[in-house]
GUZA-425464 format. One record per residue (C-alpha): residue in three letters; x, y, z. Coordinates in steps of 0.1 Angstrom, whole numbers, plus 5000, padded with zeros to 4 digits. Layout:
N
alaXYZ/...
END
This chain:
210
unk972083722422/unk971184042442/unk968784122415/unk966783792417/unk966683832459/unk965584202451/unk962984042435/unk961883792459/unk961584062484/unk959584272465/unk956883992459/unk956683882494/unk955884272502/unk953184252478/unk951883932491/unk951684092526/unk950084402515/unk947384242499/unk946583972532/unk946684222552/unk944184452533/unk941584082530/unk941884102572/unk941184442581/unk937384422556/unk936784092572/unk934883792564/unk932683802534/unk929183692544/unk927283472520/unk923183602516/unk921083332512/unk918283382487/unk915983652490/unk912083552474/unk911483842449/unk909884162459/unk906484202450/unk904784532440/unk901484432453/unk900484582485/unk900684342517/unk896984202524/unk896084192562/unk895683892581/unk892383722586/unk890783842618/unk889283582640/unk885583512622/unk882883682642/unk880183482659/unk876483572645/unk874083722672/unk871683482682/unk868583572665/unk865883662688/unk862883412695/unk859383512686/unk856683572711/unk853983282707/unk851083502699/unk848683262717/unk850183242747/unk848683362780/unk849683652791/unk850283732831/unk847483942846/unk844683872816/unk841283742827/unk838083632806/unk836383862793/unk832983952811/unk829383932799/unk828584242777/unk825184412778/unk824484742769/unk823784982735/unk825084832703/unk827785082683/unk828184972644/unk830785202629/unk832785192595/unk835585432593/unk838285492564/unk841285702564/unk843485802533/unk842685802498/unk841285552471/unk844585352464/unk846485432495/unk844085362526/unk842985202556/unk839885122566/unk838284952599/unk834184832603/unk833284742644/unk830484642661/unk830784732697/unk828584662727/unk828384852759/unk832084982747/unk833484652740/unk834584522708/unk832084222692/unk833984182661/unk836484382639/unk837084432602/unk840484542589/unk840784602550/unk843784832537/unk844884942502/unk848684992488/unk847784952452/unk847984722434/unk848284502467/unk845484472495/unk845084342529/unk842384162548/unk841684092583/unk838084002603/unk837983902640/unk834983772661/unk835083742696/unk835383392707/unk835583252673/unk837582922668/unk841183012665/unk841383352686/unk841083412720/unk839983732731/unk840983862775/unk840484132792/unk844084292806/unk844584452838/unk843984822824/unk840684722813/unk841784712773/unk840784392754/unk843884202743/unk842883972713/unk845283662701/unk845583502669/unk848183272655/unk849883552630/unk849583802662/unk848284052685/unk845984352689/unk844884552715/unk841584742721/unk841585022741/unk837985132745/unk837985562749/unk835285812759/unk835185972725/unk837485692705/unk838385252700/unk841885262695/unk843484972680/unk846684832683/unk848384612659/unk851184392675/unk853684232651/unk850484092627/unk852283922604/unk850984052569/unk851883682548/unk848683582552/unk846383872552/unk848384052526/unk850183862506/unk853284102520/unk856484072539/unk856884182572/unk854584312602/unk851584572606/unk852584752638/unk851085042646/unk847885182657/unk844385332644/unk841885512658/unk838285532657/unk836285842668/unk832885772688/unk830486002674/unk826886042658/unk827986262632/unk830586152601/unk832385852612/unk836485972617/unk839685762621/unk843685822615/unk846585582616/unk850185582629/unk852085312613/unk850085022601/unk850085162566/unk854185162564/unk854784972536/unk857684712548/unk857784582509/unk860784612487/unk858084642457/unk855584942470/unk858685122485/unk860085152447/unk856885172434/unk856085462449/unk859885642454/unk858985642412/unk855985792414/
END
């Protein structure tokens, strides 16, 4: 009999033992799920899209132009030049008639071979419009742009203002720049500053190989 209540004792001892070891690690906490980790680097998250600039509006080439006046009547001695500068494939070359020292007409042809370009201006021809600007210089208009004559003591210097080269080249992009004419009895002389930058994915590579 006292073995059996020894007994009894000793399994309610154990019984204790082990509830109170489950209260003193606490409740066991259930995880939920967990998606699997992946090894591919985080991406970033998408920015707000960025608004394009507003493109910039072309100047109407024909437009009037604050200031400008009509030309006056000319009169005076006749100067007939035709000037070229550069070399037989890579050139520019400009043929004027001038009266008193103002422009009559203008020729423009220039040479990136195998490509050309061709330009030829009267005044008062259909088409242009031709005014005389505050400075005295002769600002001419035409549809595919501007030029402006400035009219030296020794030199016509012309100025090419965004001339779109489509349709007298056959090219992309503008002829902006200027060339110069010297005024002179002897051997007719002329440079450039910029017309002649080529502005065309094909001469660029054309001559980068070259």
């Amino acid at each position: 009999m006292q073995r059996i209540e020894i007994r009894s004792l000793l399994s309610l001892a154990a019984v204790a033992l082990l509830l109170g070891s489950c209260a003193q690690q606490g409740p066991v906490v259930v995880q939920p799920d967990q998606p699997p980790q992946s090894n591919q680097p985080r991406q970033p998250e998408a920015s707000a899209a960025v608004e394009p600039l507003p493109e910039v509006p072309r100047i109407d080439p024909m437009a009037d132009v604050l200031g400008d006046k009509p030309l006056p009547v000319v009169q005076g001695a006749v100067e007939r030049i035709d000037c070229m500068s550069g070399q037989e494939n890579l050139h520019a070359r400009m043929a004027l008639e001038a009266r008193g020292g103002q422009i009559q007409n203008f020729a423009y042809y220039s040479k990136w071979k195998p490509r050309t370009c061709s330009l030829d201006f009267t005044r008062n021809a259909p088409g242009t419009k031709w005014r005389l600007m505050p400075d005295g210089a002769t600002r001419v208009h035409t549809p595919q742009g501007r030029f402006v004559i400035r009219t030296l003591a020794d030199a016509f210097v012309f100025e090419f203002q965004n001339v779109e080269r489509r349709k007298f080249c056959g090219m992309p992009g503008d002829i902006n720049g200027t060339m110069t004419i010297k005024r002179s009895s002897g051997k007719p002389e002329c440079s450039v500053a910029g017309i002649m930058d080529a502005n065309d994915t094909f001469l660029e590579a054309l001559y980068r190989a070259k």
